[in-house]
GUPALUM-575888 format. One record per residue: residue in three letters; z, y, x of N, C-alpha, C in turn. Coordinates in steps of 0.05 Angstrom, whole numbers. Atoms other than C-alpha are relative to their C-alpha. Example, Ala and Ser with C-alpha at 12.3 -4.5 7.8 and 13.67 -1.06 7.14 Angstrom:
<recs>
{res->Ala&n_zz->0&n_yy->-24&n_xx->18&ca_zz->156&ca_yy->-90&ca_xx->246&c_zz->0&c_yy->24&c_xx->18} $
{res->Ser&n_zz->-1&n_yy->-24&n_xx->-16&ca_zz->143&ca_yy->-21&ca_xx->273&c_zz->14&c_yy->22&c_xx->-15} $
</recs>
This chain:
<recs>
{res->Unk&n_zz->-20&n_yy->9&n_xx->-19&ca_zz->-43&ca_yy->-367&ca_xx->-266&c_zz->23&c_yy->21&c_xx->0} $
{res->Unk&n_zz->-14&n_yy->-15&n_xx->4&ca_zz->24&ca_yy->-342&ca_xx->-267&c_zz->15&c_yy->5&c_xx->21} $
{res->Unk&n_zz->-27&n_yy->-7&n_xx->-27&ca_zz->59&ca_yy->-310&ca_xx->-194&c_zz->22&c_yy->16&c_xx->-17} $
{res->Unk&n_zz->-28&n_yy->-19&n_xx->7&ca_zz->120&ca_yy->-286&ca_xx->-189&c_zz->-3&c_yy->30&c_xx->7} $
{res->Unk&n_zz->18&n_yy->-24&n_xx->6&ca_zz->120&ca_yy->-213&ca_xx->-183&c_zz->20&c_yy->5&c_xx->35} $
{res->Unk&n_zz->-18&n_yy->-3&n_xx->-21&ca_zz->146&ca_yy->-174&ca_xx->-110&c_zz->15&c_yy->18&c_xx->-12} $
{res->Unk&n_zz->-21&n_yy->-20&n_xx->8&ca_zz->211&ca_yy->-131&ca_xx->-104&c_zz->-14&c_yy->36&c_xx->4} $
{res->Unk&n_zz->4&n_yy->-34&n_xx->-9&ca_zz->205&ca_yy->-50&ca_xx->-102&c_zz->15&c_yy->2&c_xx->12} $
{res->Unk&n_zz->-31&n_yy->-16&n_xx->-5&ca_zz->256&ca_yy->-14&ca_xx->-68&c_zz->-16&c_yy->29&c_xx->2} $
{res->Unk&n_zz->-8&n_yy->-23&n_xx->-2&ca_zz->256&ca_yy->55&ca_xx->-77&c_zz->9&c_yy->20&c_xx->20} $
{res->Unk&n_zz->-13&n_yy->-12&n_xx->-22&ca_zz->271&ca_yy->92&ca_xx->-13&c_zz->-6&c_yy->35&c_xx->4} $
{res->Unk&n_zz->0&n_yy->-25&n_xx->-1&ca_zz->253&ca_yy->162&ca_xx->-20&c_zz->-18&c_yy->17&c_xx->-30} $
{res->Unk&n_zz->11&n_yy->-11&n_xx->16&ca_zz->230&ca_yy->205&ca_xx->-80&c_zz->7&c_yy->31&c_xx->-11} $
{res->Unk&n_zz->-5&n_yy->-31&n_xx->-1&ca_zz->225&ca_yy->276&ca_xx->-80&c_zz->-21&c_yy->19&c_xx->-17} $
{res->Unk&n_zz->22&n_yy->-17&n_xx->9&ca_zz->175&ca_yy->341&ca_xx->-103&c_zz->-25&c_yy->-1&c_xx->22} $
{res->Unk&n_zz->26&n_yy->-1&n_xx->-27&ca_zz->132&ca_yy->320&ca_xx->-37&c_zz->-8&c_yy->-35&c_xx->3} $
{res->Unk&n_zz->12&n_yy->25&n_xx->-17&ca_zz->134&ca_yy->246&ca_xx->-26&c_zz->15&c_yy->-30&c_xx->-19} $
{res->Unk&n_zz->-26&n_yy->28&n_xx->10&ca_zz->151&ca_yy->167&ca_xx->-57&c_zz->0&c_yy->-17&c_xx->25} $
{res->Unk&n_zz->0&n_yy->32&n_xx->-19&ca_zz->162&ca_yy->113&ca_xx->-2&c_zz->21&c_yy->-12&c_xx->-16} $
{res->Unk&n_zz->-5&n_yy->25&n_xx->9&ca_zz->170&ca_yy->51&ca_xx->-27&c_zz->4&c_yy->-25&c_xx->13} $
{res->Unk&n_zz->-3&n_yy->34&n_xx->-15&ca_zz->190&ca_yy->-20&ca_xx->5&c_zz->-11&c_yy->-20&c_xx->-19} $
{res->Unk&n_zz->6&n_yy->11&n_xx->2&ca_zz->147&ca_yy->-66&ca_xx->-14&c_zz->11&c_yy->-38&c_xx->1} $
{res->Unk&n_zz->-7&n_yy->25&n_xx->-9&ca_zz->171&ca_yy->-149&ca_xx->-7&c_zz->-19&c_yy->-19&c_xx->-8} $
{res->Unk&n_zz->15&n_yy->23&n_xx->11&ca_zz->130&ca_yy->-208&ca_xx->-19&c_zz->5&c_yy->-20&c_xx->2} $
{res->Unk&n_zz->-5&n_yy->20&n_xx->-3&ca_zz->151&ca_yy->-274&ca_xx->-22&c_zz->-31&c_yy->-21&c_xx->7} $
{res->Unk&n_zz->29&n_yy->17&n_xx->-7&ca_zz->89&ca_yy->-330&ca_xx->-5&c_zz->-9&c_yy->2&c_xx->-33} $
{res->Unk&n_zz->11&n_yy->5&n_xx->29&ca_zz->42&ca_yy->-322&ca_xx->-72&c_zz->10&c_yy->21&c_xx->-21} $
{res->Unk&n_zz->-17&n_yy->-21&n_xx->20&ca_zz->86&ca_yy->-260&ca_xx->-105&c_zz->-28&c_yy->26&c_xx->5} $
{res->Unk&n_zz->23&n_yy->-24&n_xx->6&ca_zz->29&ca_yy->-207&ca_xx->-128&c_zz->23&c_yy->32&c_xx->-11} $
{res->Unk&n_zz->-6&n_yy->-30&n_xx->5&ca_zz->37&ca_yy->-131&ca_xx->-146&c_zz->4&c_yy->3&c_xx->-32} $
{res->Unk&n_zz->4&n_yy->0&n_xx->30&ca_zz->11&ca_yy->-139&ca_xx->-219&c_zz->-28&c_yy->19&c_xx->4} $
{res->Unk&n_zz->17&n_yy->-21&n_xx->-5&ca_zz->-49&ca_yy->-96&ca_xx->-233&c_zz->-3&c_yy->26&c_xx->-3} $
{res->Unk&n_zz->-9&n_yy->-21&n_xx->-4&ca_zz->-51&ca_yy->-31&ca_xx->-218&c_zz->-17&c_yy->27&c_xx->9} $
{res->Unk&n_zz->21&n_yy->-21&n_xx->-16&ca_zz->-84&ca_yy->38&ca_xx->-210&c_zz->18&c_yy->27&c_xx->19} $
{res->Unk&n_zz->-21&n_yy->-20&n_xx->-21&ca_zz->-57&ca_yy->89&ca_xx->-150&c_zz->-11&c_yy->25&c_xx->-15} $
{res->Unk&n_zz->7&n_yy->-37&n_xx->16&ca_zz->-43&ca_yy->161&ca_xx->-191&c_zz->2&c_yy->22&c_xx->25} $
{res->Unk&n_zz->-12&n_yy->-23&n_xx->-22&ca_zz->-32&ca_yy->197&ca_xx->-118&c_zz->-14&c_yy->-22&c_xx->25} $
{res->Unk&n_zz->10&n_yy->10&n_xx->-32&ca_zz->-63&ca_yy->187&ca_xx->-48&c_zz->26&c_yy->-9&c_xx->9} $
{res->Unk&n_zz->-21&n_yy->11&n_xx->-11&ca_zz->-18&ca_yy->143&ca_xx->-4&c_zz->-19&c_yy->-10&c_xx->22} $
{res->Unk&n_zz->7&n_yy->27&n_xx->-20&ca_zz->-9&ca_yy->113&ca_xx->58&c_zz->11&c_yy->-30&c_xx->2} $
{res->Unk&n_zz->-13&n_yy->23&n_xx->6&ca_zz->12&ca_yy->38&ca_xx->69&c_zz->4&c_yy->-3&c_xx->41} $
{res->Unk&n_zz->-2&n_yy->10&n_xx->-28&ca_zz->43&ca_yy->20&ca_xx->135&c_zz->14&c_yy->-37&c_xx->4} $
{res->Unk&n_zz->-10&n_yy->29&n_xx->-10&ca_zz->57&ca_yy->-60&ca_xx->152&c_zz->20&c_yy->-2&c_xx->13} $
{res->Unk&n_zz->-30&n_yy->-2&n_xx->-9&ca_zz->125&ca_yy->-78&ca_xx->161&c_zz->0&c_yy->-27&c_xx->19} $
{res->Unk&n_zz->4&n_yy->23&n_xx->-15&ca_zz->100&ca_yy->-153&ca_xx->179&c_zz->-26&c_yy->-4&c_xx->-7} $
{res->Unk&n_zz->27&n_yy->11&n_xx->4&ca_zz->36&ca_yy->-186&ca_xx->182&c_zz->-8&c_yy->3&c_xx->-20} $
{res->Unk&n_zz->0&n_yy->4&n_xx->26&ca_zz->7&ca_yy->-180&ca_xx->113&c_zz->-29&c_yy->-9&c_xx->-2} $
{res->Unk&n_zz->19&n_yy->30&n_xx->0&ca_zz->-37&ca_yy->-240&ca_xx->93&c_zz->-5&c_yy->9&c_xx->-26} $
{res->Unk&n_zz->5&n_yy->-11&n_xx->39&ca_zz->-71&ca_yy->-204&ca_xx->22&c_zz->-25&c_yy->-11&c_xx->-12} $
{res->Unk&n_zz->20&n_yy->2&n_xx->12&ca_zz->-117&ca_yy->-223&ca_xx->-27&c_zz->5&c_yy->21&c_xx->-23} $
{res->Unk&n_zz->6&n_yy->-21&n_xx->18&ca_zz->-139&ca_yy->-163&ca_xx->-71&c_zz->-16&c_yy->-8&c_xx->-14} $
{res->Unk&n_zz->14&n_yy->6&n_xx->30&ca_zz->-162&ca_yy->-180&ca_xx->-141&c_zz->-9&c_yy->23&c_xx->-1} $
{res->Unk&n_zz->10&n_yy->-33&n_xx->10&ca_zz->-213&ca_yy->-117&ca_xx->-156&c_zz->-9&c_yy->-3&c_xx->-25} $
{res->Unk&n_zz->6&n_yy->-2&n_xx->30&ca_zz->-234&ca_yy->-92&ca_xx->-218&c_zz->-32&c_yy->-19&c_xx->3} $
{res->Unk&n_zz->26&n_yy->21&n_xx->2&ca_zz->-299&ca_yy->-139&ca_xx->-250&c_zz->-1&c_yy->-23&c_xx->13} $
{res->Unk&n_zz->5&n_yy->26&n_xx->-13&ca_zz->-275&ca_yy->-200&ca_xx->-221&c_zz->-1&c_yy->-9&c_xx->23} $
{res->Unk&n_zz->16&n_yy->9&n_xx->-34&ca_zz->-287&ca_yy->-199&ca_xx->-142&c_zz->30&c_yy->-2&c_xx->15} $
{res->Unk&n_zz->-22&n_yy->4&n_xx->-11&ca_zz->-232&ca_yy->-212&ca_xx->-100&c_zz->-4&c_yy->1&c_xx->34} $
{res->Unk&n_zz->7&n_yy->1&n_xx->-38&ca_zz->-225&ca_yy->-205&ca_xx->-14&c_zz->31&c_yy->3&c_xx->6} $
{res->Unk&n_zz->-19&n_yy->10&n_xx->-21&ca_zz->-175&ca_yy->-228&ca_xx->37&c_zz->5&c_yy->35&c_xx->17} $
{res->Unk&n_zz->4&n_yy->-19&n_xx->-20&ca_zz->-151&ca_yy->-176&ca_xx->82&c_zz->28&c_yy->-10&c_xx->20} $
{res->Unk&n_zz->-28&n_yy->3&n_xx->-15&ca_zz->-97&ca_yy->-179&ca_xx->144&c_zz->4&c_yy->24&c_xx->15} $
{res->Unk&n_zz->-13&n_yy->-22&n_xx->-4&ca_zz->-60&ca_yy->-123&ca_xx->160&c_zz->18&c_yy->-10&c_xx->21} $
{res->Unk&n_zz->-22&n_yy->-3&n_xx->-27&ca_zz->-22&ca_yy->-126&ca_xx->231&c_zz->29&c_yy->12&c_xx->1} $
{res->Unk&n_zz->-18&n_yy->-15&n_xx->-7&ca_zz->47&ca_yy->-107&ca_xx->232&c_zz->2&c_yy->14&c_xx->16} $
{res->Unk&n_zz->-2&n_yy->-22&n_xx->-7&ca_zz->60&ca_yy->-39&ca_xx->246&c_zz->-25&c_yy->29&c_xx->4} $
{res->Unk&n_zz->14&n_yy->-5&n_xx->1&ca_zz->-11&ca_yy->-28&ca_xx->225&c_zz->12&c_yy->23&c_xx->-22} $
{res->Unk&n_zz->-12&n_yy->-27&n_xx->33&ca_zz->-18&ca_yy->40&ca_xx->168&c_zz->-31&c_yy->3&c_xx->2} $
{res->Unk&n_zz->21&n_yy->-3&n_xx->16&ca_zz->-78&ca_yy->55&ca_xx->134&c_zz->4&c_yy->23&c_xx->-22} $
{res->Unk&n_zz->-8&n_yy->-24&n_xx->15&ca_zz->-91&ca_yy->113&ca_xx->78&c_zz->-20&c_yy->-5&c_xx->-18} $
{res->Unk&n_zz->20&n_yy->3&n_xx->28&ca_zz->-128&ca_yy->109&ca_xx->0&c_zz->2&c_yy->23&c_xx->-8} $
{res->Unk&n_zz->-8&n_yy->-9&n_xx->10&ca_zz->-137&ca_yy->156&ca_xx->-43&c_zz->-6&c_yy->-2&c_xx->-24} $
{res->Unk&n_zz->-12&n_yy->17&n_xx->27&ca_zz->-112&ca_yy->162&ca_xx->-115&c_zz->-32&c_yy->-6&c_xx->-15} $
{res->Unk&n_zz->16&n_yy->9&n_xx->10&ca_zz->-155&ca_yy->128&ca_xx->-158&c_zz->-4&c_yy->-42&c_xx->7} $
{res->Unk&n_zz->4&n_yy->24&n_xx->-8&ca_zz->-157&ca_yy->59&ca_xx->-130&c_zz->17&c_yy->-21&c_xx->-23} $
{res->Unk&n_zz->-11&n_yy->16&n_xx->24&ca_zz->-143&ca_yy->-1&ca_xx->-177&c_zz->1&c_yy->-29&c_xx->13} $
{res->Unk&n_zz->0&n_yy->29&n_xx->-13&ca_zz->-122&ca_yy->-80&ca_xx->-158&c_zz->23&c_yy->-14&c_xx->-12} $
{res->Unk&n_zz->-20&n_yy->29&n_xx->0&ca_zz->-76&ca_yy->-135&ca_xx->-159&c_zz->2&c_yy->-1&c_xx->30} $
{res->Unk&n_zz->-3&n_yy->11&n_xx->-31&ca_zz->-45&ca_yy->-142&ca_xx->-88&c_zz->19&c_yy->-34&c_xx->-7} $
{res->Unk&n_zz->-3&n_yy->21&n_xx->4&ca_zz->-26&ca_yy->-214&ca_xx->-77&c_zz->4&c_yy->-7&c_xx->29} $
{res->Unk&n_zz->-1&n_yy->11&n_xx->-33&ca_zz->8&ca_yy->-249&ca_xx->-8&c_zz->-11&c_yy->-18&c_xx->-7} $
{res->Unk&n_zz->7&n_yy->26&n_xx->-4&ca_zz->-37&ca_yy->-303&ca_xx->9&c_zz->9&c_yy->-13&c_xx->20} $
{res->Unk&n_zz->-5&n_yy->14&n_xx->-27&ca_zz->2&ca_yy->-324&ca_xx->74&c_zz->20&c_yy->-26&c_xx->-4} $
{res->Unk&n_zz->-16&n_yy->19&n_xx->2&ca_zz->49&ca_yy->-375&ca_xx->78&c_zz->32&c_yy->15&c_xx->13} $
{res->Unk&n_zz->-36&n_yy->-22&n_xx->-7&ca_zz->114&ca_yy->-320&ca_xx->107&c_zz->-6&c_yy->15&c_xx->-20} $
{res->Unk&n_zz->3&n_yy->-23&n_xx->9&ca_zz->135&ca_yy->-267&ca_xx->70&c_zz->-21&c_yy->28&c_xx->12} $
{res->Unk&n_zz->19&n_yy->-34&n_xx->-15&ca_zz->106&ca_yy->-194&ca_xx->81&c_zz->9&c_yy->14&c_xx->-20} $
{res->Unk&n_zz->-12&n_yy->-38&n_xx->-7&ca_zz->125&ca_yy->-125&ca_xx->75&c_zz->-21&c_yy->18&c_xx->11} $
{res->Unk&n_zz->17&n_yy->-25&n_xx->-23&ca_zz->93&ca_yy->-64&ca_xx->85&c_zz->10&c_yy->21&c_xx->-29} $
{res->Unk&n_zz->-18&n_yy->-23&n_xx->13&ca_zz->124&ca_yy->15&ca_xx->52&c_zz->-35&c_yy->9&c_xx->-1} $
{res->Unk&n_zz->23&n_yy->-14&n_xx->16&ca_zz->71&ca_yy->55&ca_xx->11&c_zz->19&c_yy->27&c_xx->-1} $
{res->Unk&n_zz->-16&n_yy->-26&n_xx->0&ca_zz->92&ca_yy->126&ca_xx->23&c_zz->-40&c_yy->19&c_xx->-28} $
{res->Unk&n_zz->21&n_yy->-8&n_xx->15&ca_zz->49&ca_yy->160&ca_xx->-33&c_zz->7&c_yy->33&c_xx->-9} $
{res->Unk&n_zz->0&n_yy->-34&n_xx->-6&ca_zz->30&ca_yy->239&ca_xx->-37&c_zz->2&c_yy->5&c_xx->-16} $
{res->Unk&n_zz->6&n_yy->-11&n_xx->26&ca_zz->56&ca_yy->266&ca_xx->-97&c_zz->-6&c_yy->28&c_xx->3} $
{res->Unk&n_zz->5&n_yy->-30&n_xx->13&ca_zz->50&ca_yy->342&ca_xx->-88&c_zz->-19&c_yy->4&c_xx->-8} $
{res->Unk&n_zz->18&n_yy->-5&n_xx->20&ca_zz->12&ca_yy->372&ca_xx->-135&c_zz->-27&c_yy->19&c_xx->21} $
{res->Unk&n_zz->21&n_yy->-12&n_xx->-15&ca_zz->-29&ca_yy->416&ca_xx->-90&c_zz->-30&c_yy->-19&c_xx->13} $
{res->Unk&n_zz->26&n_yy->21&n_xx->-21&ca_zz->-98&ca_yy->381&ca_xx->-59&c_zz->-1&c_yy->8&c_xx->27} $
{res->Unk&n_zz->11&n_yy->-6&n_xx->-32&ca_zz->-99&ca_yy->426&ca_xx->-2&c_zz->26&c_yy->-14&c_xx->18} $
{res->Unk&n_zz->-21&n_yy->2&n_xx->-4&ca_zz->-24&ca_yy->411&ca_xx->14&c_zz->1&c_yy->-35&c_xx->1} $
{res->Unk&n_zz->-1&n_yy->29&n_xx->-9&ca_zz->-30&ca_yy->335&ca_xx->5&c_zz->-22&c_yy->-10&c_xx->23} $
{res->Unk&n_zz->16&n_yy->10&n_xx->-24&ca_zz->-89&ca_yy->331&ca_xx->53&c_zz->8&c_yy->11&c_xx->31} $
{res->Unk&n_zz->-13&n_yy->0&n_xx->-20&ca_zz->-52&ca_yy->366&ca_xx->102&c_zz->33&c_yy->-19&c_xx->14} $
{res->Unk&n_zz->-27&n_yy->19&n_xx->-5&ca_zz->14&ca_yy->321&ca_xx->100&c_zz->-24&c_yy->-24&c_xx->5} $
{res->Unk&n_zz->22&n_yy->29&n_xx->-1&ca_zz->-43&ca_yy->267&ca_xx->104&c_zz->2&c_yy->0&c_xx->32} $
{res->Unk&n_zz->18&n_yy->-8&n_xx->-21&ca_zz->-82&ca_yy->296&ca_xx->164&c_zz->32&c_yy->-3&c_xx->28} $
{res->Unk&n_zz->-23&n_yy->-7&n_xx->-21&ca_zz->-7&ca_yy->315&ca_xx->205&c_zz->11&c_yy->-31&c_xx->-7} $
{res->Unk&n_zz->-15&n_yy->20&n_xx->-7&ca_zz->23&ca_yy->251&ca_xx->181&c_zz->-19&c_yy->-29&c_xx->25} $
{res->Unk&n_zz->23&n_yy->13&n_xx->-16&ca_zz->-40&ca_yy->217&ca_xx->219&c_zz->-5&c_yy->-3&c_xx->31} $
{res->Unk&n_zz->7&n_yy->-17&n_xx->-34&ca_zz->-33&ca_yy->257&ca_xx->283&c_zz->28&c_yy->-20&c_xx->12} $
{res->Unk&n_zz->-21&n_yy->19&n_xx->0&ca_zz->39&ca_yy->209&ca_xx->291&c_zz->-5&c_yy->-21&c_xx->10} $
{res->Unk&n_zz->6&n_yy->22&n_xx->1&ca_zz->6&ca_yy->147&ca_xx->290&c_zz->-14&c_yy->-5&c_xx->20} $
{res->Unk&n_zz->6&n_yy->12&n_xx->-17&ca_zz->-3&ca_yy->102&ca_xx->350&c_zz->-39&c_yy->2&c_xx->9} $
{res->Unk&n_zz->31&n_yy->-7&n_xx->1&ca_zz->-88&ca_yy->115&ca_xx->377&c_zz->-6&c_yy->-32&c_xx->-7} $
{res->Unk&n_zz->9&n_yy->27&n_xx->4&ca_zz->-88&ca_yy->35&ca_xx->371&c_zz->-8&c_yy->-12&c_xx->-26} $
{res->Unk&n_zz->0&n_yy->18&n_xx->22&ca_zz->-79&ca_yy->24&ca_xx->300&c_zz->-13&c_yy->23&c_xx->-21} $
{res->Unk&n_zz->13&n_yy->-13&n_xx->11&ca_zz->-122&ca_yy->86&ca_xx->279&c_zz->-18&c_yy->-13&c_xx->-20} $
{res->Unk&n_zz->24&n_yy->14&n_xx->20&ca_zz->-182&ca_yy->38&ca_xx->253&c_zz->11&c_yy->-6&c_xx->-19} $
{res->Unk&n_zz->-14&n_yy->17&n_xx->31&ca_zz->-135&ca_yy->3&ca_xx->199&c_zz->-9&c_yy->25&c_xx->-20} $
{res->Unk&n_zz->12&n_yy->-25&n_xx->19&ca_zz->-157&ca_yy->71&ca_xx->168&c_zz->-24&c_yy->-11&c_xx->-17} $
{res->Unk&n_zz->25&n_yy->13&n_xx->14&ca_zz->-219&ca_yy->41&ca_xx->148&c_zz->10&c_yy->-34&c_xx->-21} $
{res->Unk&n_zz->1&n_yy->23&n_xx->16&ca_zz->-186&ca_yy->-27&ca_xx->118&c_zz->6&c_yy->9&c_xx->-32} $
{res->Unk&n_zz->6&n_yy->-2&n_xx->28&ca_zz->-176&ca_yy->-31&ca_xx->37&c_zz->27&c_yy->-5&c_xx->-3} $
{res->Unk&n_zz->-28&n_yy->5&n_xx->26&ca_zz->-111&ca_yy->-33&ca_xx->-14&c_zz->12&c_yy->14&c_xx->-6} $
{res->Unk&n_zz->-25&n_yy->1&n_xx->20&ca_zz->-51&ca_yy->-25&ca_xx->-46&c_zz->12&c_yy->17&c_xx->-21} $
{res->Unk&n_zz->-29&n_yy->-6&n_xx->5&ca_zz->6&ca_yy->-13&ca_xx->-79&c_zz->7&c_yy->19&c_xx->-36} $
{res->Unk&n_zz->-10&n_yy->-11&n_xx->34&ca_zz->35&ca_yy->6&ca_xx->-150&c_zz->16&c_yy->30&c_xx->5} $
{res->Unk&n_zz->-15&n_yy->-18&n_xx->8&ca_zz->61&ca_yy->71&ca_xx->-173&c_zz->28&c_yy->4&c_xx->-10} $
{res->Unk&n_zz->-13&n_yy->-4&n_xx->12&ca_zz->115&ca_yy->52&ca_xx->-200&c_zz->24&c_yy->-12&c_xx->9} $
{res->Unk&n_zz->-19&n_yy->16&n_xx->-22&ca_zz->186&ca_yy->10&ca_xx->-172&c_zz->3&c_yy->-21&c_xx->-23} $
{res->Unk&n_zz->3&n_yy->19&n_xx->3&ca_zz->190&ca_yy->-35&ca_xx->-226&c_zz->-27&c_yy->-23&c_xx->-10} $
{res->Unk&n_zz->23&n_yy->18&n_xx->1&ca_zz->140&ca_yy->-91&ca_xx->-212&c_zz->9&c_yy->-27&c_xx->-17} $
</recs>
């Protein structure tokens, strides 16, 4: 089956950090993809996903706007809107090279975030490395 693919945007890229804008149109996937750098993902709107995993298995997830969540690198998928609106959500992903230094921009960027939407920590996904999808 062939989706269309979503947009990147590019919004920050430095020696510490990439944020990315994400878009999805209804049915527009990521492509498949493995994360080379820990990131977080924060929900711009509702996001209605089905994640294709490696070996075949696939799972639904819904992400709350204004929800954020955090992977680290290594993770591999196909993100995919299954909703019927668009969706959005920015993947800010940790490039410094250091480990101790990326788990502290982790840990402080964590301390920011609303006490409500802490659990999304525990949900599953995203996001490409790269801006053209």
């Amino acid at each position: 089956m062939t989706r269309p693919a979503c947009t990147a945007t590019l919004l920050i890229d430095d020696d510490r950090v990439r944020a990315t804008r994400f878009d999805f149109a209804p049915g527009a996937e990521t492509g498949w993809h493995r994360h080379g750098h820990d990131y977080v993902i924060t929900a711009v709107t509702d996001c209605h996903m089905l994640l294709e995993e490696p070996g075949g298995g696939s799972r639904k997830v819904i992400v709350p706007a204004g929800s954020a969540y955090r992977r680290r690198a290594g993770v591999e998928h196909n993100v995919i809107n299954d909703g019927r609106a668009p969706m959005s959500f920015v993947e800010v992903e940790l490039t410094e090279s250091s480990d101790q230094s990326s788990k502290s921009v982790s840990k402080d960027f964590v301390k920011f975030l609303p006490q409500e939407i802490w659990p999304w920590a525990a949900c599953s996904a995203l996001m490409p490395r790269t801006t053209s999808l």
